[in-house]
C-alpha positions in Angstrom: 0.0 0.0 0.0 1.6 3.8 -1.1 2.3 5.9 1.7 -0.4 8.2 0.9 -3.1 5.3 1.4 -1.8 4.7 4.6 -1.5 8.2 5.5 -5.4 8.7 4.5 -7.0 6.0 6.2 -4.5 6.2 9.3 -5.7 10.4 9.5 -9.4 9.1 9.7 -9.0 6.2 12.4 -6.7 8.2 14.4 -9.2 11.0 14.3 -12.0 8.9 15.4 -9.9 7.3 18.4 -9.0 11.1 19.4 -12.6 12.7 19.7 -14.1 9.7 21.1 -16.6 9.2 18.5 -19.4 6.3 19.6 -18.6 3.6 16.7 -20.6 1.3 16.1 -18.8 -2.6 17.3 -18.4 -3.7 14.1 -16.8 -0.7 12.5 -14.3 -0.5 15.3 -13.7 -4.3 14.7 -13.1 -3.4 10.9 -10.8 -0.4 11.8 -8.6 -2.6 14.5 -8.4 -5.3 11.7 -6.7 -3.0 9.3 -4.2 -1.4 11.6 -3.6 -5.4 12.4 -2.9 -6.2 8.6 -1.0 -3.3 7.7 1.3 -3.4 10.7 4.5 -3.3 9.3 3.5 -0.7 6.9 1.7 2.0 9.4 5.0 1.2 11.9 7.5 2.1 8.9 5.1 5.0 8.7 5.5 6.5 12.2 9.2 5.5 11.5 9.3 8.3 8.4 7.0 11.0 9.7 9.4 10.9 13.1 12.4 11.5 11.4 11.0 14.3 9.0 11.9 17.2 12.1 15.2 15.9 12.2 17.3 19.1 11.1 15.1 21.3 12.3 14.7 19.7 15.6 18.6 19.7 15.9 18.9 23.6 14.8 16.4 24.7 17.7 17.7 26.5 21.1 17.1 25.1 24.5 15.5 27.0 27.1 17.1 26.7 31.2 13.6 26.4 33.4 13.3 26.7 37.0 10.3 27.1 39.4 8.4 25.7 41.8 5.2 25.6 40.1 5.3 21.9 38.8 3.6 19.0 39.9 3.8 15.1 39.7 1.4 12.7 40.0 2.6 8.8 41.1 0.9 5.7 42.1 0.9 4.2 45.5 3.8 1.9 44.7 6.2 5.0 43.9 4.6 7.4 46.6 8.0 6.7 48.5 10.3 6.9 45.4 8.4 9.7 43.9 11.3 11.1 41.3 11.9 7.4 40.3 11.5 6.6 36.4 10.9 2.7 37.4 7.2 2.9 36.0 8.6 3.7 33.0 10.7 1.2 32.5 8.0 -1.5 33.0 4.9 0.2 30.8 4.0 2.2 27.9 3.1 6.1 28.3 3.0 8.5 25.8 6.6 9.6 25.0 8.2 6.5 26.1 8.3 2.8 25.7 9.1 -0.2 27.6 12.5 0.6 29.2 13.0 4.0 28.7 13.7 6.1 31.6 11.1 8.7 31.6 9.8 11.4 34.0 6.5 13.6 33.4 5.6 16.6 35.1 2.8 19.3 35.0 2.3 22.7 35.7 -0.7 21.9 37.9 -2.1 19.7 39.9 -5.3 18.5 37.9 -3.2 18.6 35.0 -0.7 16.1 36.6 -3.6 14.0 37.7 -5.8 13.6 34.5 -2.5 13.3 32.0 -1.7 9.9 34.1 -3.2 7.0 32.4 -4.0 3.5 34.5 -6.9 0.9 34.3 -10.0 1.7 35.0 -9.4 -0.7 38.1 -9.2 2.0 41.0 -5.8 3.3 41.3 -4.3 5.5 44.7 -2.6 8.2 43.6 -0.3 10.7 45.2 0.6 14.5 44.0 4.1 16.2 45.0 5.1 19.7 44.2 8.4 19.7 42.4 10.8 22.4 42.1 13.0 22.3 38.8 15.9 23.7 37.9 16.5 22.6 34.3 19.5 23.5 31.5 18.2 22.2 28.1 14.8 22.2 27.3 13.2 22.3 24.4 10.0 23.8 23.7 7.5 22.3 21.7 4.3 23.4 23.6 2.8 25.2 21.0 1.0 23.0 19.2 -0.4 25.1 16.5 3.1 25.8 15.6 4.4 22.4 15.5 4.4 21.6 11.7 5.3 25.2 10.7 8.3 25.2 13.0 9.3 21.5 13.2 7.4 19.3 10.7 5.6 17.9 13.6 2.3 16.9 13.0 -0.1 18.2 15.3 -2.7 15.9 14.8 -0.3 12.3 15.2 1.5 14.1 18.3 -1.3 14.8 20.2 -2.8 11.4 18.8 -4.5 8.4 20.6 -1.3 6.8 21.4 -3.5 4.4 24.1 -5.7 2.5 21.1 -2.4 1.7 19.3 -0.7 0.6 22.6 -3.5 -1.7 23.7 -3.6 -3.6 20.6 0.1 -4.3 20.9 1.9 -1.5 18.1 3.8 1.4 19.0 2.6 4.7 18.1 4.2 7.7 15.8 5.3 9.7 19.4 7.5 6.7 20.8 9.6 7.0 17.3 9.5 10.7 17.5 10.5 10.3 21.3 13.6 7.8 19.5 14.8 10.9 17.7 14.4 13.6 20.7 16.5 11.0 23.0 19.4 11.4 20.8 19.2 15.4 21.2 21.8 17.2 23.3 18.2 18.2 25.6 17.2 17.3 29.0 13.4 16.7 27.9 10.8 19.1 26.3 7.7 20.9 27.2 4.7 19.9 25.1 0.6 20.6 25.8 -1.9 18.6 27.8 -4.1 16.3 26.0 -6.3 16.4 29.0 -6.1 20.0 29.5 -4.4 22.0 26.5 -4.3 25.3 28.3 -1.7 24.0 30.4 2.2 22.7 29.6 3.8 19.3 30.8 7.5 18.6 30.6 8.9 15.0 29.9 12.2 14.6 31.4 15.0 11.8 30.0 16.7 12.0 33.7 19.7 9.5 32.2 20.0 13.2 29.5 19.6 15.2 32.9 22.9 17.5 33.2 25.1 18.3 36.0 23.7 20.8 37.6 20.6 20.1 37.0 17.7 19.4 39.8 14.6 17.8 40.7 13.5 18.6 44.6 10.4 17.5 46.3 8.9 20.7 47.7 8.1 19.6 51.3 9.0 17.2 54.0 8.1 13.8 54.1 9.3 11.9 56.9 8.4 8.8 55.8 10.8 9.3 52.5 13.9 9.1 52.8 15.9 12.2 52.0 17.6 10.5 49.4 14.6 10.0 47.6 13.4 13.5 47.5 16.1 15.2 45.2 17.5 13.9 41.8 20.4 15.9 40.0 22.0 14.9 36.2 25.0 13.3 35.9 25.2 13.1 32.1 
């Protein structure tokens, strides 16, 4: 199937996954067995489209970001260990895969809560406020500017990476997430799904520079201290 084929019908399922639309059984049956036939093709795909941004990815500044004002939401098992990447090294999210060390922060505390993704099993969670003090970041939280500035598509970047996930294929933002990795950045801001009005930051803490900080705002004597501050060593 040529490229633009895929492209067309890939723009209408991913469209439908992203607004929720109500489909009927049998067409989301029909839409799920396509993706499953043409595997290979959409992954080599996502593979092309992430690498598109390349140069102009590489040319872009960094920004240095400190504050107070950010927040991160864990589940019960990390509420000790609150700036480890360990979840991410054992699931999917959106700008990581299996084994790739990965921290997410927000700049509020709904924000922080609704961007995390679990089952629909109930899950405790626990919010920290985090102060950052951050050396190479690059922006990419304006999402109307995201093709014009980067050749990012909008529309596969804020995409329903969850549908692809649960049906066992990796999505266009973990390849695009491949190519960021091997930036001389810390991580990047980028736009809520869940709230757009508001900016998260994923973090690649092994990309983390000397220097650089993450401290629990608080005390917690049931954490140890250790567990409370991260700094790069990259």
């Amino acid at each position: 199937m040529k490229e633009e084929s895929i492209h067309h019908y890939l723009s209408k399922i991913i469209q439908d996954f992203s607004v929720g639309l109500s489909l009927e059984e049998n067409k989301v049956h029909q839409k799920i067995r396509w993706i499953k036939e043409h595997k290979l093709e959409i992954l080599n795909y996502f593979e092309s489209l992430a690498k598109r941004p390349h140069n102009s990815l590489s040319s872009t500044s960094t920004k240095k970001i400190t504050g107070d004002n950010w927040f991160r939401a864990v589940t019960y098992d990390y509420s000790k260990i609150p700036l480890s990447f360990e979840g991410s090294l054992k699931s999917f999210a959106r700008f990581h895969r299996v084994g790739q060390p990965t921290i997410y922060l927000a700049e509020s505390y709904k924000t922080a809560m609704e961007e995390v993704r679990f089952s629909k099993n109930l899950v405790a969670m626990t919010t920290f406020g985090i102060k950052i003090n951050l050396q190479r970041i690059l922006d990419l939280s304006g999402s109307g500017n995201l093709y014009k500035n980067f050749r990012i598509s909008k529309n596969y970047f804020k995409g329903p990476w969850e549908q692809f996930s649960n049906i066992g294929l990796e999505y266009y933002t973990h390849y695009l997430s491949d190519h960021l990795r091997k930036l001389p950045i810390e991580g990047f801001l980028y736009e809520s799904n869940a709230n757009p009005k508001n900016i998260c930051l994923c973090l690649f803490p092994e990309k983390m520079i000397k220097g650089s900080t993450l401290q629990v705002i608080g005390d917690y004597i049931e954490i140890n201290s250790n567990d409370l501050y991260f700094e790069g060593m990259a």
